[in-house]
N, C-alpha and C positions, 0 to 999 in steps of 0.2 A: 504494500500500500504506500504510494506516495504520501511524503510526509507535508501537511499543508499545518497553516496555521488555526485558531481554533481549538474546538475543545469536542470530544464524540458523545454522543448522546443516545443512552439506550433506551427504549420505553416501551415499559411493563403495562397491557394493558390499553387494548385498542379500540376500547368503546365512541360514546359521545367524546370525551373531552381529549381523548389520545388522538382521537380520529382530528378534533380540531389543532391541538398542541402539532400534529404532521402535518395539515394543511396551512398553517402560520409557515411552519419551519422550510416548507419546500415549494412555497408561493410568492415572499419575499427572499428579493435576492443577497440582501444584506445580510439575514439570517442563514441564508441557503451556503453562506460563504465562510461563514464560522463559526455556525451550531451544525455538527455531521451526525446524520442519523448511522449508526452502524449496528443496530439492533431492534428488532420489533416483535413482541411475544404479549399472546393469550394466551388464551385458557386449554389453545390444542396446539399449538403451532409456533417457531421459532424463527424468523429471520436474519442471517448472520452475516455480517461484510467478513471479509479473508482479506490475508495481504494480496490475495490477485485478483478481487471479486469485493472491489468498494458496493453499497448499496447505491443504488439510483430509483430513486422516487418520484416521478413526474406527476401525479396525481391520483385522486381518490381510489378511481379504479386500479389503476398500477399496482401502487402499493397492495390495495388487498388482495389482488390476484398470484402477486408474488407471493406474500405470506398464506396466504390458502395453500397455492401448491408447493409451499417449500416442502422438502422431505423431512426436513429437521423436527419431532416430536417437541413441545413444549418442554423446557428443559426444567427439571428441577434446578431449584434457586442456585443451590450449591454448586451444580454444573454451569449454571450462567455466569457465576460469578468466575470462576475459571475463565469462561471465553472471554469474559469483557477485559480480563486481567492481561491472555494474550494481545487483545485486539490493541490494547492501550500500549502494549511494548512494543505493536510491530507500528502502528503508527507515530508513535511519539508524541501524541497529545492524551491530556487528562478526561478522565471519563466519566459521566454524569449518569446515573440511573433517574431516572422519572418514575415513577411509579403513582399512575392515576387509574390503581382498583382503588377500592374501600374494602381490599382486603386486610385483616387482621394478622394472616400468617407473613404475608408482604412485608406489614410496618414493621413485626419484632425481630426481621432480619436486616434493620437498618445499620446494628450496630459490626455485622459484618460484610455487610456491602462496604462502610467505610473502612473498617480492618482492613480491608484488601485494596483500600486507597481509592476508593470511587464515591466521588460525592452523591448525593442524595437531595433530588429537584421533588417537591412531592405537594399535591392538593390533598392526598390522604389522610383525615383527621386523626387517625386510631395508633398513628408510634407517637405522636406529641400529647397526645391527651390520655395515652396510657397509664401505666405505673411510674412512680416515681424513680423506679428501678432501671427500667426502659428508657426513659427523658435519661438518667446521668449516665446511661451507656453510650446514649447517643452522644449526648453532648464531650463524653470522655474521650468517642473516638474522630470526633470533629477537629478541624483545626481552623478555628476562625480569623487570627492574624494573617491578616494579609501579606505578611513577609513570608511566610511559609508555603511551603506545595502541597501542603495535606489535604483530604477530603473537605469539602464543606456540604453543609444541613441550611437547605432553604425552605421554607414551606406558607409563605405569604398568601398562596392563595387559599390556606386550611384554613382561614376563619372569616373571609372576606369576597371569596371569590377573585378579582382584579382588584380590589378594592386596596388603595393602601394603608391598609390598618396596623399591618403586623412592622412595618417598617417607617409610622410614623410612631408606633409607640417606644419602637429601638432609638428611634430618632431624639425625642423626647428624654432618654433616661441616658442614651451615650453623651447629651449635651450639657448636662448636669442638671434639668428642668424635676422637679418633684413631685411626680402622680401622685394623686389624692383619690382619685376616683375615678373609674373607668365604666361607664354604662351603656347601654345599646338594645337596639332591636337588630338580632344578630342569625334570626333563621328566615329567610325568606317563604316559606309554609308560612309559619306564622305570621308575618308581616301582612302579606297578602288576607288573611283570613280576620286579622284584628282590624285591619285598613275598611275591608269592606263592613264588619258588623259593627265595629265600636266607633261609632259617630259622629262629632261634636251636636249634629244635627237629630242624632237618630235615627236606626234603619229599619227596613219592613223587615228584613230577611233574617230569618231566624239560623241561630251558630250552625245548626246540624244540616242546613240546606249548602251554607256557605262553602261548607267542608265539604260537602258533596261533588259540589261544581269544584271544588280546588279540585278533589280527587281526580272528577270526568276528566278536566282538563290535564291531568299530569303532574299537577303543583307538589304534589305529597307522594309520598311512597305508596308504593302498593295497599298497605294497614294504616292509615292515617293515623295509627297511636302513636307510628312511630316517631313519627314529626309531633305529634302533641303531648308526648313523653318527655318533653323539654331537654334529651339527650344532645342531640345535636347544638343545642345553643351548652349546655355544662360540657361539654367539649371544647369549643372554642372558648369559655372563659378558662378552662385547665390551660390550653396553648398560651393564651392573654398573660394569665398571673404567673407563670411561668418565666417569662421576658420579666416580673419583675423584683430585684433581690431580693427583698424583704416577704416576699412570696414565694418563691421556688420552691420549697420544702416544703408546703405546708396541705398538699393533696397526696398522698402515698397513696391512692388508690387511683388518681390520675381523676378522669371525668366520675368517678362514682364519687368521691369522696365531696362533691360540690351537691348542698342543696338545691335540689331542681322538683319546683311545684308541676305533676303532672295534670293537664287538662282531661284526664281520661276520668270518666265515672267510675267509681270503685266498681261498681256491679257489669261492668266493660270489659277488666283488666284480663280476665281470662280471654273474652271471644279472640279467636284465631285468625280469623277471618274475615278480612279486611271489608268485603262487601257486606258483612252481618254486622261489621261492625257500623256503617254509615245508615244501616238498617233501621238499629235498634238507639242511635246514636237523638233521634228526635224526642225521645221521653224523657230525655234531663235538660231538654230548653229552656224548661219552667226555671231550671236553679241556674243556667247562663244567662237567661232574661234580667233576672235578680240581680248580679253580678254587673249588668249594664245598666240596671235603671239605676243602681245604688250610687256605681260611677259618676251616669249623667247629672242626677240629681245635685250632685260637688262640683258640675260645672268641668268634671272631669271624662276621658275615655278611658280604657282600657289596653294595657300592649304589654306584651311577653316578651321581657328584658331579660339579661345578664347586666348582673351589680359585681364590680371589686371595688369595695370601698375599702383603700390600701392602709388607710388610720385607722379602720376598724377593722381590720384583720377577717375582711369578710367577704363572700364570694356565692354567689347562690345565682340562681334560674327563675324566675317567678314573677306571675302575674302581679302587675303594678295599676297606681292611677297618675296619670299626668293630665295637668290642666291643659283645656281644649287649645287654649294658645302658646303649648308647649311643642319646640321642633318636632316631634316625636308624634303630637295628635295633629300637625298641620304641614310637615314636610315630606310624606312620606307617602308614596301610591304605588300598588300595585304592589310585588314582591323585593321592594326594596330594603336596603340595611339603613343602618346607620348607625354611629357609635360616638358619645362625647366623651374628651378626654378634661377633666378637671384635673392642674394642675397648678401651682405656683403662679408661670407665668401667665397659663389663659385661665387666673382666678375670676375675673370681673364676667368674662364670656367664655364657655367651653370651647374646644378645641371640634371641628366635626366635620366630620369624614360621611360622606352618602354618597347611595348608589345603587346601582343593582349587583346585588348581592351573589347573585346564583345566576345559571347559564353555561351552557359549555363553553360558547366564546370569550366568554369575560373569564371563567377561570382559566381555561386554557390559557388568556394573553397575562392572570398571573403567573402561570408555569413557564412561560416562554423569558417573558421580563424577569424570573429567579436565573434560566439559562443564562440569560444575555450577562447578568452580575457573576455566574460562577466564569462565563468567560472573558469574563473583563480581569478577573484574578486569578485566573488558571491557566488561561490561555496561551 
């Protein structure tokens, strides 16, 4: 393999957001010139550059057609990691793993992806919001000085999608600034479903229809508990409080260890079955009606935050009230984020960050944009 400049880029993991993360990568030519795809694997199938045999990816069909008929079986991790280890010594540039499953067995092999000197580019919530065990392996086997050649750990688009969240809060604490408090509307399910019912004005639609339509259209997971489990936002506050000192120790269970209020009816928790669950989900309207007149009536909505209040050593998931003319009940539509940084310097006015939270484009262009940074320092 000729040796060009750049950095090779393996990725795990070729659904929606891999599928966009290779159409970024081999559509623009600036990218196409110094992030090299030399590896593509699902769930059956392995695609592998050689020192005779560079990858070439001209578009959507190409690529999947190559990887459809590669002969190469899905490699186990440990064998992949081999190949990448070759591929990185015949070409002479540094090797990036991406990994955009929301697989579990994926994230807890982060810490020897890097052992073996290949950084780690990832939207995967489940190795940063894991155990506390898991966060200091990674981070042990990280080498984030920039004077070094070691692996590094990006994951910006794990709590934000595109959004810059995770690198305005690094931003914030590398400059000496002193968080005080860290809030948001941080699951785009959620957003989207509190946007439409919880009103300043009031709505017809009652929570269990809302969820419905989220469902019809895609918004939610298959089980919409899973999304109103408040998991996915005590995930991203584990990543969040993590970034900050006075925090990083303090969840040893990683995302379980943060209280998160679930919106699921006790008498729900068992149903399996996502469409029985949207079923039987209109007979406790009566007690989320209650929940919104109580709000309206204080002049208030309702919206399912992440709290780190960093003076109070405190960090939890959970249905809140904000006044009607708070960013939160008046800036936000559709399945958007949003997150305020209270600190020191933006005491008088929060610090905020919004947008669209979720999507495979916008995450994708944070996975791409984590690239561009390992190859600006690896390269």
């Amino acid at each position: 393999m000729a040796t060009q400049g750049g950095i090779n880029v393996a990725i795990v993991g070729v659904g929606l957001v891999g599928s966009s993360v290779i159409s970024q990568l081999t559509t623009i030519p600036s990218l196409a010139s110094q992030l090299h795809i030399v590896c593509l694997q699902n769930s059956k199938k392995t695609l592998l550059s050689t020192a005779s045999s560079p990858l070439s990816l001209t578009g959507s069909s190409d690529w999947k057609s190559q990887l459809a008929n590669s002969s190469t079986s899905a490699l186990p991790l440990p064998d992949l990691v081999k190949s990448l280890q070759r591929i990185t010594q015949d070409s002479k540039r540094h090797t990036v793993v991406v990994d955009n499953t929301s697989n579990e067995s994926v994230a807890s092999l982060y810490p020897e992806f890097l052992k073996a000197g290949l950084s780690v580019v990832t939207p995967n919530k489940k190795g940063l919001s894991g155990s506390l065990d898991l966060y200091k392996a990674i981070l042990a086997n990280s080498s984030p000085d920039a004077g070094l050649k070691g692996p590094l750990v990006y994951g910006e688009s794990t709590v934000g999608a595109g959004l810059p969240i995770i690198s305005t809060l690094k931003d914030l604490i590398q400059t000496g600034d002193k968080v005080k408090k860290i809030e948001g509307v941080l699951s785009g399910t959620l957003s989207y479903i509190f946007n439409e019912w919880s009103t300043p004005a009031g709505g017809s639609k009652k929570f269990s229809e809302i969820v419905k339509i989220a469902k019809d259209n895609g918004y939610t997971e298959p089980h919409p508990a899973d999304d109103l489990s408040g998991s996915d936002v005590s995930r991203k506050l584990t990543i969040l409080s993590r970034l900050v000192p006075s925090l990083t120790g303090k969840l040893p269970k990683g995302f379980e260890s943060v209280p998160t209020h679930s919106l699921t009816p006790a008498p729900l928790e068992s149903v399996t079955s996502g469409d029985e669950y949207v079923q039987k989900l209109p007979d406790f309207d009566g007690d989320f009606d209650a929940l919104n007149k109580a709000a309206r009536d204080e002049g208030c909505v309702l919206r399912y935050v992440g709290v780190i209040d960093v003076e109070k050593g405190e960090i939890k998931a959970s249905l809140e009230r904000y006044p009607s003319d708070h960013p939160f009940a008046t800036s936000l539509s559709g399945s958007d984020n949003i997150i305020a940084f209270h600190t020191e310097r933006y005491s008088a006015r929060p610090l905020l960050v919004q947008g669209a939270g979720a999507g495979a484009e916008v995450t994708a262009m944070g996975v791409v944009s984590d690239l561009i940074k390992v190859a600006e320092r690896r390269g």
